[in-house]
N, C-alpha and C positions, 0 to 999 in steps of 0.2 A: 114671406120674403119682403124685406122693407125696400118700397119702389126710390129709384135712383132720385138725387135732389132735382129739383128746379133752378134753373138759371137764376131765378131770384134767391133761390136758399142759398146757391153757390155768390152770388155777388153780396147778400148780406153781410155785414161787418162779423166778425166773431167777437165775443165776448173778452172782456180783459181775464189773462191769465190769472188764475189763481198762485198761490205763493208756492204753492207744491208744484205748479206747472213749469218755474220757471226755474227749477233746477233739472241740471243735465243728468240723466241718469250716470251712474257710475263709469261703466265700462264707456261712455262715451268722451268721461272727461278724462280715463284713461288711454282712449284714441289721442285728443286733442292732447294730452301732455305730450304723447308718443312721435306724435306729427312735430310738436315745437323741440323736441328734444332733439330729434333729425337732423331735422332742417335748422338747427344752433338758431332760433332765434333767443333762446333764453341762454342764461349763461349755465354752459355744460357742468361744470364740474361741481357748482349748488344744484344746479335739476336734478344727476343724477344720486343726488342723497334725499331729496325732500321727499319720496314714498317710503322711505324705510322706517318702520317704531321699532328700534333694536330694544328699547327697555323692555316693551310688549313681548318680542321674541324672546326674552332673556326669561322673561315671568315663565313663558310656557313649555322653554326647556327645561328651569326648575321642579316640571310639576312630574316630568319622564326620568326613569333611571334610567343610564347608557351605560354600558359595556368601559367604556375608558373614557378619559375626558377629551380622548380624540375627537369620537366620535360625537358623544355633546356639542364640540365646537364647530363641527360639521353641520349637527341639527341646524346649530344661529347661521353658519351660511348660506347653505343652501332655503333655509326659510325667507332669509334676505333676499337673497336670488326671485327668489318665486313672487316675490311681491314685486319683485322688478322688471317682473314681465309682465306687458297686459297684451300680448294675443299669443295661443297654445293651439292653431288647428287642431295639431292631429295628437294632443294629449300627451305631448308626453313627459308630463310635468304635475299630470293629473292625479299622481299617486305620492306626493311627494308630503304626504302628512305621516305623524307621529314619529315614534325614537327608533324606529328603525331603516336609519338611513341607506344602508346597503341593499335594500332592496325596493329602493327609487329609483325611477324609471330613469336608463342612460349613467346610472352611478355604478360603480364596480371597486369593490372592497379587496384587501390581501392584507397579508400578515405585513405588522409594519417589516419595513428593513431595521429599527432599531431595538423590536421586541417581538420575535416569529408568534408570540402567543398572543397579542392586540390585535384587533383588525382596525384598520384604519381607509379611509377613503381615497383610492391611489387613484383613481382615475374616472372622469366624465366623459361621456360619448353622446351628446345632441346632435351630432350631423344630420341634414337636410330634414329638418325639425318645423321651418317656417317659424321659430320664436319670435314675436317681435317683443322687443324689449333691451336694456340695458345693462351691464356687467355693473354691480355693487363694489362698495370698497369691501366690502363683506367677504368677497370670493378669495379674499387674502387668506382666509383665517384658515382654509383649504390646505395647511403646511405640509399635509404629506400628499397632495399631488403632484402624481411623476404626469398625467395627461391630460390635456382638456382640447376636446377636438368638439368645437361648436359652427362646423362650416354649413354655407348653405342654407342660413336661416336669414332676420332683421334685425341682429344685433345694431345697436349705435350709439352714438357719443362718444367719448373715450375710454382709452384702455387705464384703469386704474393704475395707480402709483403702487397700492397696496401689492398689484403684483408680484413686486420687489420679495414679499415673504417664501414667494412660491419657489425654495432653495432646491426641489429635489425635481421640478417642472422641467421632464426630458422631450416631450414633444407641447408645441402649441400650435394649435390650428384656429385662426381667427376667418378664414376665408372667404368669400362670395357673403359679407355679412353688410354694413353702412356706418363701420366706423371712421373717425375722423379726426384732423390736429394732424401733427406733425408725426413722426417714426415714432412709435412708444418707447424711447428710449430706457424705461423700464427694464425692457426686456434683454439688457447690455450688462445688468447686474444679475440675472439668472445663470449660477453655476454649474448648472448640470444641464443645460438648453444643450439639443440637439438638432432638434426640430424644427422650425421654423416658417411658419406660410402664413400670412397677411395677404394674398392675391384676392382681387376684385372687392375693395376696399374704397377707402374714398382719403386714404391718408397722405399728405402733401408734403412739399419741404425737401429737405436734401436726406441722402441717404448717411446713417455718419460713418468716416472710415472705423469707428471703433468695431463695428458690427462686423470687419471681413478679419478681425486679429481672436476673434470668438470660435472655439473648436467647435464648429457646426456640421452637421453632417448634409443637412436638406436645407434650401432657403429661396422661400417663393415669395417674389414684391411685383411679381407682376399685376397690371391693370390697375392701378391706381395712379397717382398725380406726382410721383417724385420727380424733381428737377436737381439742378446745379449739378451734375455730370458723376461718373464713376469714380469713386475715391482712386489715389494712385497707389494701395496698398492691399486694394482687390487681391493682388498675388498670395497674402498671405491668408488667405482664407481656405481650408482641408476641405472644404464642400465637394461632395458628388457629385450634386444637380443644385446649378446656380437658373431663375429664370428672375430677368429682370425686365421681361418683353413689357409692350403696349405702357409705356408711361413718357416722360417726356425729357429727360434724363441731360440731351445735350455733351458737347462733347467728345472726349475722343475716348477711346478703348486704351488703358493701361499697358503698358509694354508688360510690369509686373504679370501680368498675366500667364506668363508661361513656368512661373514657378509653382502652379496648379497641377504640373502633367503627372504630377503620382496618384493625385486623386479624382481630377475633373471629368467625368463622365458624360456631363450633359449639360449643356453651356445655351440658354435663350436669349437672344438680347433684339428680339424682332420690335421695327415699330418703335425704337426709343430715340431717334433725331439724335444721333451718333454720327458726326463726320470725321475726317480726317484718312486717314490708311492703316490696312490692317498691321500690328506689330508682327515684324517677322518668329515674334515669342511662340505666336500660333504654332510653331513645328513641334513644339517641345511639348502639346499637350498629345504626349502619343497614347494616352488612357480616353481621349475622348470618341463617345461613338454618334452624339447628333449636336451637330453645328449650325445654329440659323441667327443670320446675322440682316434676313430681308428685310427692307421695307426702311432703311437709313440715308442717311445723307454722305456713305462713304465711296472714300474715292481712293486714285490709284491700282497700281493691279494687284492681282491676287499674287501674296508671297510665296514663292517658289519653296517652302520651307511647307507650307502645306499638305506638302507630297509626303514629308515624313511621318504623315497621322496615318498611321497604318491600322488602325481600329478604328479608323469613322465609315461611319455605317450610313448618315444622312447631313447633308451640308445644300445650305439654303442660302445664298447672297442674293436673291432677286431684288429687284426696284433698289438698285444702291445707281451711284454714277463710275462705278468701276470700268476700267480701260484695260488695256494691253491685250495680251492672249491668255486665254485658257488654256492651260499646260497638259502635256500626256503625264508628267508628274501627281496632277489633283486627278485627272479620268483613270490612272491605271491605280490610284489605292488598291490595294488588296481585299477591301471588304466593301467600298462602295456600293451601297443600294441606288440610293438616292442623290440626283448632285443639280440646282436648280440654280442656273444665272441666269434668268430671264433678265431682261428690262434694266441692261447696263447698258453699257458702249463699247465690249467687247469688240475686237479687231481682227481676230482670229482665235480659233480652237485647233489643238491635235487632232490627227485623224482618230487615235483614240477614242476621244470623246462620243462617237458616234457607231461605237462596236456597241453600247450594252443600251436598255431599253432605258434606262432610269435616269436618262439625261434632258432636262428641258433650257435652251438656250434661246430661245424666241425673243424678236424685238432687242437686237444686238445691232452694231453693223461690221457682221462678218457677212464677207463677200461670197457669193455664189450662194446659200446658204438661204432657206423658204423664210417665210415670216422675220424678216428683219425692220430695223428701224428706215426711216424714209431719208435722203439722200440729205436732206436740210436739218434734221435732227443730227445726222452723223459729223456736218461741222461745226454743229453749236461750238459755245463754248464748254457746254459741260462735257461732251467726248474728246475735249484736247486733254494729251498727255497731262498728268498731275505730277511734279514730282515732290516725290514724300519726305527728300532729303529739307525740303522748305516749309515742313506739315507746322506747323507751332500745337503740335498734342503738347506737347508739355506746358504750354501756356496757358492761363485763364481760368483754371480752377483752382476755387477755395475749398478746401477740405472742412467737410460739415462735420464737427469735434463734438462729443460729449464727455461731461467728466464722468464717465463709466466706470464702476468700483471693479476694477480689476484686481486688486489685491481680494476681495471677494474669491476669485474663483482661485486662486493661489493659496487660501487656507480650504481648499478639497483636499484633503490627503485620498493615495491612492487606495488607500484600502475601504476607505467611504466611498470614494467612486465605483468601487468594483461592485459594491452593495447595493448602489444606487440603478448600478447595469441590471445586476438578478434583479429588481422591483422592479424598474421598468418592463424587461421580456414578461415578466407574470402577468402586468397588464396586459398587455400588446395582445397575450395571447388572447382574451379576456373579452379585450373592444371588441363591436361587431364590425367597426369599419375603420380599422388601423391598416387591414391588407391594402385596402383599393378603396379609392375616392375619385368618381367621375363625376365632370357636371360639364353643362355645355353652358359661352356666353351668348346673352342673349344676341349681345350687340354686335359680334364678330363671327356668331354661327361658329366658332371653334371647340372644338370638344378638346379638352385639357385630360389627360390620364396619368392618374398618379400611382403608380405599382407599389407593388410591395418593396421596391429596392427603392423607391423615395425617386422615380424618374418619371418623364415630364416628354411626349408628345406632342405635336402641335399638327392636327389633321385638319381638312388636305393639306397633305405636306407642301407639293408644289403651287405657292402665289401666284405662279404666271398666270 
């Protein structure tokens, strides 16, 4: 056993590096790219091409036969891909050599929709993979994918341009990844987009109104950095489950909003510095079943028009500066589970409100009433009456615009969309994790659940 050194071996100088010593091994200078790529101190959009030899790639798809030239042009992306990643814990990336792409790890093949007898590569599934690494302009060339669900991992830099090719791209899930830049507004030129989650992201900027005039079914922007407030054309958005929670938004809530009520199911807008008063549009969303609007800057009282959501199942206004009374109108819903006004300025509730168990109103100042606010809070000025007829919501936002190629999705004809539906369900069937996707933040201890109907949870329900 060679005895430990001496204080003097250890304080001797060492020797100058040799010329081999002084280069970093590989995987470490592909740490150190990884880290500046991140953290944008080099410019993103040259970083993210300077690892790729597409010529290299091109040589050594010529030396493989492929099934159709789909599938070749799959080989060059996904090969791109994999150089663009330098950390794979848990492998599964590790099988992604030779010309048989369909059975690469998280890839999944079906008959094209434009030739039942080609298989082509309709869908990617990386979820909570741990990748670290960067999206290629490469992933363009990807033209018959209807999926790519990469949540959960260390994506970052930006969202390619080349997106733009991805025409038949019906779900995309960027999620819990480290991208960054402003909205991809890429993703505004995607004609057959459905799907849509970018949540716990690092993406900034305004949200653009183009995005809510897009036949979307699902759309997650929660947790990341969007500001300049709610577009005023929010109303025309067909989404089921809108969450735009945890970001910094400002603002006031659209009146448009109640032209939602055929489709809105699940509406999050917790934690986004949203003031003003609720629109009394809110009555008309009578398809919605959870409403959490805590953790804002709103004020005024709850619209009496609220009473008419006969399908909400969970409604959450805590920590706003709302006033008046709590009506037997919002406590006697017909489906009420859950109904949490803590930490307003409440003045009164029906007696209603305190027949069923799922009501938390703490930290109010209603009278006679346990746990309320303290006699000096109850005449601040934030618990004097608000009134809404003087809100200025319709003041002070500029609508964040992209020239989004709408004419794009107006040459779908119906009968290619219908085709594009059959491709998609094959996949879906296909993913292992299209049903259900949960993850918890770290930062807010919130577990997010995302079912199979594309809805959106936020536990524990009650902030107070």
């Amino acid at each position: 056993m060679t005895p430990p050194p001496t204080t003097a071996a250890v304080l001797r100088p060492m020797p100058p590096p040799t010329r081999r010593s002084r280069l970093l091994p590989s995987f470490l200078l592909a740490a150190l790219f990884h880290s500046l790529l991140c953290s944008s101190q080099i410019p993103l959009a040259s970083a993210q091409e300077s690892q790729i030899d597409l010529p290299k790639i091109e040589a050594a798809a010529a030396a493989f036969a492929f099934e159709n030239p789909s599938l070749r042009q799959a080989y060059v992306a996904l090969q791109a891909w994999k150089l663009a990643i330098f950390s794979d814990p848990l492998n599964f990336t590790s099988n992604w050599t030779g010309p048989d792409v369909c059975s690469y790890g998280g890839v999944f093949c079906a008959p094209s929709p434009s030739n039942a007898s080609a298989r082509v590569v309709a869908g990617i599934d990386l979820n909570h993979g741990d990748i670290a690494g960067y999206l290629p302009d490469e992933v363009g060339l990807l033209t018959d994918l209807a999926l790519l669900h990469i949540n959960s991992n260390r994506f970052c830099g930006l969202v390619p341009k080349t997106f733009g090719k991805l025409k038949l791209l019906f779900e995309l899930d960027l999620s819990n990844n480290r991208f960054v830049g402003g909205f991809p507004k890429i993703v505004l030129s995607m004609p057959s987009l459905k799907f849509l989650d970018l949540r716990f992201n690092d993406f900034e900027g305004g949200v653009p109104s183009e995005l809510f005039d897009k036949k979307l079914d699902a759309l997650f922007l929660n947790d990341n950095r969007f500001r300049f407030g709610i577009p005023e054309n929010l109303g025309n958005s067909p989404v089921s489950v809108l969450v735009l929670a945890n970001n910094n938004l400002g603002g006031c809530i659209p009146s448009s909003i109640g032209k939602m009520g055929r489709t809105l199911n699940e509406l999050i807008l917790m934690n986004d510095n949203l003031t003003g008063c609720l629109p009394a549009s809110f009555g008309k969303l009578d398809q919605l079943t959870v409403l959490d609007l805590s953790s804002n800057g709103l004020q005024g009282p709850l619209p009496v028009e609220i009473g008419q959501m006969r399908n909400l199942e969970q409604l959450n206004v805590a920590r706003n500066k709302l006033t008046g009374e709590v009506t037997a109108g919002v406590c006697g819903l017909p489906r009420l589970q859950n109904f949490t006004y803590s930490f307003n300025y409440f003045t009164g509730e029906a007696a209603q409100c305190g027949r069923f168990g799922g009501v938390s109103g703490r930290e109010n100042c209603i009278p006679k009433k346990a746990d309320q606010r303290t006699p000096g809070e109850c005449s601040s000025s934030d618990a004097k009456p608000f009134d809404c007829r003087k809100s200025k919501c319709s003041g002070g936002f500029t609508p964040v615009t992209f020239a989004a190629s709408t004419a794009t999705e107006n040459q779908v004809s119906p009968v290619a969309s219908a085709t594009t539906s059959a491709y998609t369900r094959s996949i879906s069937r296909k993913s292992s994790s299209t049903a259900s996707d949960t993850f918890t933040s770290a930062a807010s201890n919130e577990t997010l659940l995302l079912s199979a109907s594309a809805s959106i949870q936020v536990f524990p329900y009650d902030t107070s």
